[in-house]
Z-matrix of the N, CA and C atoms (Angstrom, degrees):
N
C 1 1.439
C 2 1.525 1 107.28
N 3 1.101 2 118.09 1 147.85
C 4 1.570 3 140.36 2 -165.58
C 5 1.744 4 101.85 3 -110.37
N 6 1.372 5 105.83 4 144.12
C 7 1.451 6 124.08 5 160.72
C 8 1.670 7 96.15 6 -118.10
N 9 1.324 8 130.60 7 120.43
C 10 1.325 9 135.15 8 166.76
C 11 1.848 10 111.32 9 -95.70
N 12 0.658 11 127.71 10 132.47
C 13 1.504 12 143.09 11 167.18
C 14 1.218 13 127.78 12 -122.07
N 15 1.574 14 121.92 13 108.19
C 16 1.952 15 134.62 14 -172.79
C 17 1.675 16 77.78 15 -101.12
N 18 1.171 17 65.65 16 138.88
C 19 1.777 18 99.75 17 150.56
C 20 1.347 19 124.56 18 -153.48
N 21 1.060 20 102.35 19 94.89
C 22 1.755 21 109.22 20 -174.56
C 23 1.630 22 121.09 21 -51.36
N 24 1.125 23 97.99 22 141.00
C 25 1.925 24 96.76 23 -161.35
C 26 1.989 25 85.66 24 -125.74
N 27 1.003 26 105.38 25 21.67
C 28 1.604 27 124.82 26 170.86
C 29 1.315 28 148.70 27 -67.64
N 30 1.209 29 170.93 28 -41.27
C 31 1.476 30 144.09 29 -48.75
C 32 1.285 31 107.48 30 -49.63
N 33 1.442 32 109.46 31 174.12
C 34 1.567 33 96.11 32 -159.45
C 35 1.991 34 90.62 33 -103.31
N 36 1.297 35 117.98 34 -6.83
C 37 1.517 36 94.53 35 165.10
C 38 1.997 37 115.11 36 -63.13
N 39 1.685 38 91.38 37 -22.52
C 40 2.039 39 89.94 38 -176.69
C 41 1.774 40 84.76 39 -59.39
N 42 1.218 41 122.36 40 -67.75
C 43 1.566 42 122.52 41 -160.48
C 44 1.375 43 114.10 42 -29.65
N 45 1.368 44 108.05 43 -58.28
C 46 1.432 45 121.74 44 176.93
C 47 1.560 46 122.96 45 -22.73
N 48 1.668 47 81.02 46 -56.88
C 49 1.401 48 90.28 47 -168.79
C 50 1.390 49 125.34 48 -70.76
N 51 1.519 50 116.52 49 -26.57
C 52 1.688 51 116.41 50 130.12
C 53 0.810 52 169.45 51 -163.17
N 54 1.257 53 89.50 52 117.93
C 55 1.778 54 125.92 53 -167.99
C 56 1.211 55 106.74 54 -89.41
N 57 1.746 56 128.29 55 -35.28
C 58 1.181 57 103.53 56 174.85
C 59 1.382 58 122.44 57 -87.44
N 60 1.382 59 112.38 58 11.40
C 61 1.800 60 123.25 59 -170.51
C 62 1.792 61 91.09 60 -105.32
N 63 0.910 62 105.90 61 -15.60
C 64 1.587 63 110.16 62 178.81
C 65 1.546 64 109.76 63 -83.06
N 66 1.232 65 107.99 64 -47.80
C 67 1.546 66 109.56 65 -170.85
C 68 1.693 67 114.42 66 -76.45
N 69 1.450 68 105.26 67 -23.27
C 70 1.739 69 110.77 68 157.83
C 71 1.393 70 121.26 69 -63.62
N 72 1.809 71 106.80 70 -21.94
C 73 1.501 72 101.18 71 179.77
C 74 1.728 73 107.37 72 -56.35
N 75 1.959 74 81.00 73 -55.44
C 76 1.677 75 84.23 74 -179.77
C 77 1.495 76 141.88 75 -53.00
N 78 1.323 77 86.56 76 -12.81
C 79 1.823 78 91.33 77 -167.35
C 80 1.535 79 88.12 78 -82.08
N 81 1.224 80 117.78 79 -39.14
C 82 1.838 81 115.53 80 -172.82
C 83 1.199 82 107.75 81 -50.02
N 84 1.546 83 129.93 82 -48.02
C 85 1.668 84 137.16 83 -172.97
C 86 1.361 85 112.40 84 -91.92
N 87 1.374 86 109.23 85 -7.28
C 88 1.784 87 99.53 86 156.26
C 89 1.407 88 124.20 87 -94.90
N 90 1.311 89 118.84 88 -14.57
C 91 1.207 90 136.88 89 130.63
C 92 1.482 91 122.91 90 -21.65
N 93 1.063 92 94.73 91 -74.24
C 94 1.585 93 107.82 92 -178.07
C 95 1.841 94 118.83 93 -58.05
N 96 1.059 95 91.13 94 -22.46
C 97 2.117 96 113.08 95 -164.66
C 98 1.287 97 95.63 96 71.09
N 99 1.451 98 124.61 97 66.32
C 100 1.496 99 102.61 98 170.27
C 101 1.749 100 81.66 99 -129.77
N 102 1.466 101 140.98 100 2.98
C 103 1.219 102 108.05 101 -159.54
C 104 1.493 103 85.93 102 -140.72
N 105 1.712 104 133.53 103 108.08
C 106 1.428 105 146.80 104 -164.92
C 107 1.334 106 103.16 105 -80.43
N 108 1.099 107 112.59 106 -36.28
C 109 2.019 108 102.56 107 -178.69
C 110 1.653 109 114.32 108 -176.57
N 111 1.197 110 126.58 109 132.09
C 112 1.133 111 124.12 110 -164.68
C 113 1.557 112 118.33 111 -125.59
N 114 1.368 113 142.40 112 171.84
C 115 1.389 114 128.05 113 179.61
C 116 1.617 115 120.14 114 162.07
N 117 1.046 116 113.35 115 161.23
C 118 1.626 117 127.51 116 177.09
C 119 1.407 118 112.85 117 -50.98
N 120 1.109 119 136.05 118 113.27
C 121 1.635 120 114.95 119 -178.58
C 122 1.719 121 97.68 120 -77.36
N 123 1.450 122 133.98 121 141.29
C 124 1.617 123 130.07 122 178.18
C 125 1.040 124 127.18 123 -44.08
N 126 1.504 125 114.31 124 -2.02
C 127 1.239 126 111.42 125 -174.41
C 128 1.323 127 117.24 126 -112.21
N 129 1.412 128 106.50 127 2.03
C 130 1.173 129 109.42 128 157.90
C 131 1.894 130 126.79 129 86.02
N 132 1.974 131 82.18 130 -0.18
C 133 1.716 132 104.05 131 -176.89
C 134 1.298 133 105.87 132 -68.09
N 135 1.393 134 122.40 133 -44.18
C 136 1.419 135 135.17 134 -125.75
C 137 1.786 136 123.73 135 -179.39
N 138 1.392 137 120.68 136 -164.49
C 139 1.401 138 104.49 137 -174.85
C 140 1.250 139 94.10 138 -151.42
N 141 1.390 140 117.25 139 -167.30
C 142 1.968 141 130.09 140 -151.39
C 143 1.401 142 88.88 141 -155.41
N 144 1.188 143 105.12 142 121.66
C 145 1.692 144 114.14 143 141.06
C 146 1.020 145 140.77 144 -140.76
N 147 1.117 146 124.62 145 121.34
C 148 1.639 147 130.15 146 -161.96
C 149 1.462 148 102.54 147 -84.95
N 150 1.560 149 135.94 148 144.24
C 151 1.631 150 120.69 149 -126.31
C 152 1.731 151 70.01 150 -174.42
N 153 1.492 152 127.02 151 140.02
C 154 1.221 153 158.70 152 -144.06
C 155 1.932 154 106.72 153 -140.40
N 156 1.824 155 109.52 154 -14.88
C 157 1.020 156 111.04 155 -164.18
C 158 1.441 157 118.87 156 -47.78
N 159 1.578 158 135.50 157 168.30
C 160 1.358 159 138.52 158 -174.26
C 161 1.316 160 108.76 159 -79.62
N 162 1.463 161 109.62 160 -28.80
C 163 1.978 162 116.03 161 -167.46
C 164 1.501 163 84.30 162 -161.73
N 165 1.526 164 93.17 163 167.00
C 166 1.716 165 125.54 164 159.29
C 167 1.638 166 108.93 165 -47.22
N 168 0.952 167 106.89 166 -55.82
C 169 1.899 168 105.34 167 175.80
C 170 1.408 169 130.05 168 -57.59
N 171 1.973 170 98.78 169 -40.11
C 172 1.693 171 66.51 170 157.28
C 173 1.400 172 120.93 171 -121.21
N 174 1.288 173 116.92 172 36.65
C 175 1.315 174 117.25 173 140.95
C 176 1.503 175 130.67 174 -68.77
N 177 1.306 176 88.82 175 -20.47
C 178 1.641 177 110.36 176 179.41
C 179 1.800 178 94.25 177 -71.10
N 180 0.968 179 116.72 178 -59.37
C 181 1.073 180 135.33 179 -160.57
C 182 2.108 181 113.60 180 -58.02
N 183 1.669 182 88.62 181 -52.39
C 184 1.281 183 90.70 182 -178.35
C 185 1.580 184 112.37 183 -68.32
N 186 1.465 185 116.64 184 -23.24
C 187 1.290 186 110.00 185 175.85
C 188 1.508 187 125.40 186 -85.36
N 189 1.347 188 111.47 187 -8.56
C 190 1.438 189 113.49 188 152.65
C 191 1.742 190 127.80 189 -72.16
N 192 1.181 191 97.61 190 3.95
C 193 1.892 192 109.72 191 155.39
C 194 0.961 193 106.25 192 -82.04
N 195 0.901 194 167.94 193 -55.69
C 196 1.749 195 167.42 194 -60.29
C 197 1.718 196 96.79 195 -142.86
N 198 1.532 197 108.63 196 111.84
C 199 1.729 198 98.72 197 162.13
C 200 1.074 199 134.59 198 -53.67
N 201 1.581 200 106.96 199 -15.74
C 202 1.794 201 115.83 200 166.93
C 203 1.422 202 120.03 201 -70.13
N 204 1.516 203 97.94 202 -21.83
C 205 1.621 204 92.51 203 -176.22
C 206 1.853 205 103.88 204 -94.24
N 207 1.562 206 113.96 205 -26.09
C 208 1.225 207 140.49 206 -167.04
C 209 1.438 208 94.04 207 -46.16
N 210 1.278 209 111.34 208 -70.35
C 211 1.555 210 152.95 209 174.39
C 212 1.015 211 123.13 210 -54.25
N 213 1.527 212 120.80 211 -10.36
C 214 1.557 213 108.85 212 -177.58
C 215 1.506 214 117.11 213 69.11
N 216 0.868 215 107.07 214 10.44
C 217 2.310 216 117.66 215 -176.28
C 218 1.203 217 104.68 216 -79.05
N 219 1.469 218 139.26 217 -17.14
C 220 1.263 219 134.80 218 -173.04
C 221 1.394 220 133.60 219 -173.48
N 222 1.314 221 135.05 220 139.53
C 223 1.462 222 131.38 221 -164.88
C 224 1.752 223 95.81 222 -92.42
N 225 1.322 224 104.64 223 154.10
C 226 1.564 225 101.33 224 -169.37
C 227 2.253 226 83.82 225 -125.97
N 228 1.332 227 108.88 226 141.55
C 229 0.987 228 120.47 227 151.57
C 230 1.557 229 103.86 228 -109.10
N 231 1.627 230 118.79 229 156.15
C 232 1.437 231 129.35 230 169.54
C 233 1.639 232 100.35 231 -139.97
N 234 1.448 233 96.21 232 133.18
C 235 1.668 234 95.93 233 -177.23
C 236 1.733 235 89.46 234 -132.26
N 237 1.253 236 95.12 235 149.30
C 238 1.858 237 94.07 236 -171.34
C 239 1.202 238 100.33 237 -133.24
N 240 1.609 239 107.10 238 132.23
C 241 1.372 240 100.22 239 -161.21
C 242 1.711 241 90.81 240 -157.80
N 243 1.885 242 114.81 241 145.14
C 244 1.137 243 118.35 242 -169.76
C 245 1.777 244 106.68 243 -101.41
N 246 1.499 245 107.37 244 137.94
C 247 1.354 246 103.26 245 -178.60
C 248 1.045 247 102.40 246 -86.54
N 249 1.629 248 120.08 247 163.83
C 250 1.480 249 109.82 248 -164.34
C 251 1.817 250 77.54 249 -145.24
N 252 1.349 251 123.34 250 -25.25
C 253 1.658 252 135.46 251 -175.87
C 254 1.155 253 113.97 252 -132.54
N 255 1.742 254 110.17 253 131.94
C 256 1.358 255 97.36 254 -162.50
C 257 1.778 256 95.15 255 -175.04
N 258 1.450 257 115.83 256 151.59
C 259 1.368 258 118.14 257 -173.51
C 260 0.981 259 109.16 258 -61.27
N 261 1.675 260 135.61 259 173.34
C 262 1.459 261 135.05 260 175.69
C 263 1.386 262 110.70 261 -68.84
N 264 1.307 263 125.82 262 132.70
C 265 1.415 264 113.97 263 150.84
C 266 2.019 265 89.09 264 111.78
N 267 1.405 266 98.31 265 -4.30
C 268 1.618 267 79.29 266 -172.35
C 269 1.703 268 97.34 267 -93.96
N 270 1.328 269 125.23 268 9.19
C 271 1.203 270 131.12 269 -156.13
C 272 1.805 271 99.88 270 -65.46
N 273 1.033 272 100.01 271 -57.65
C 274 1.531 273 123.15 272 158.07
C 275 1.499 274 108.75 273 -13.40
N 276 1.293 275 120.61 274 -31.56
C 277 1.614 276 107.46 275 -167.39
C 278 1.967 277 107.74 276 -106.22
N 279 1.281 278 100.77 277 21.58
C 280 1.673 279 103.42 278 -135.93
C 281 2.149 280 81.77 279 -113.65
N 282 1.297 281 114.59 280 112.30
C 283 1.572 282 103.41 281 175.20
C 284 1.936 283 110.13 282 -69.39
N 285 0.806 284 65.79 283 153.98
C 286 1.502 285 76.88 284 -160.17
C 287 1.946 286 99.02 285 -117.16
């Protein structure tokens, strides 16, 4: 499992402009079940996505779809990390 981290290196009118080519990325990989939850970080730098991928590659991979990455709009950190604790029912998101 993946922790994704944007941080837009942008102004945020570049962001703007896409956001709605961004949010189709997402709908494609929630689609897929590869992408558990996604969002604004509060500060307004950047965004979060929690990512279901099999390996680093194609997490690597799926985030080279992304118009943010397309575009140059944002630096992506990925930290991959195994849950070992976790609410009921989230078991479901966990490759096994």
């Amino acid at each position: 499992m993946y922790i994704i981290l944007l941080k837009f290196i942008k102004p945020h009118d570049e962001v703007e402009k896409q956001v709605l080519a961004h949010r189709e990325f997402l709908d494609k990989y929630y689609e897929l079940q590869k992408f558990i939850c996604s969002g604004r970080r509060s500060t307004n730098e950047g965004g979060v996505i929690i990512c279901s991928a099999s390996n680093l590659n194609e997490a690597e991979a799926i985030i080279k779809e992304d118009p943010f990455y397309i575009n140059k709009i944002a630096e992506y950190e990925i930290i991959e990390f195994s849950p070992t604790k976790y609410a009921a029912g989230f078991e479901q998101f966990i490759n096994k």
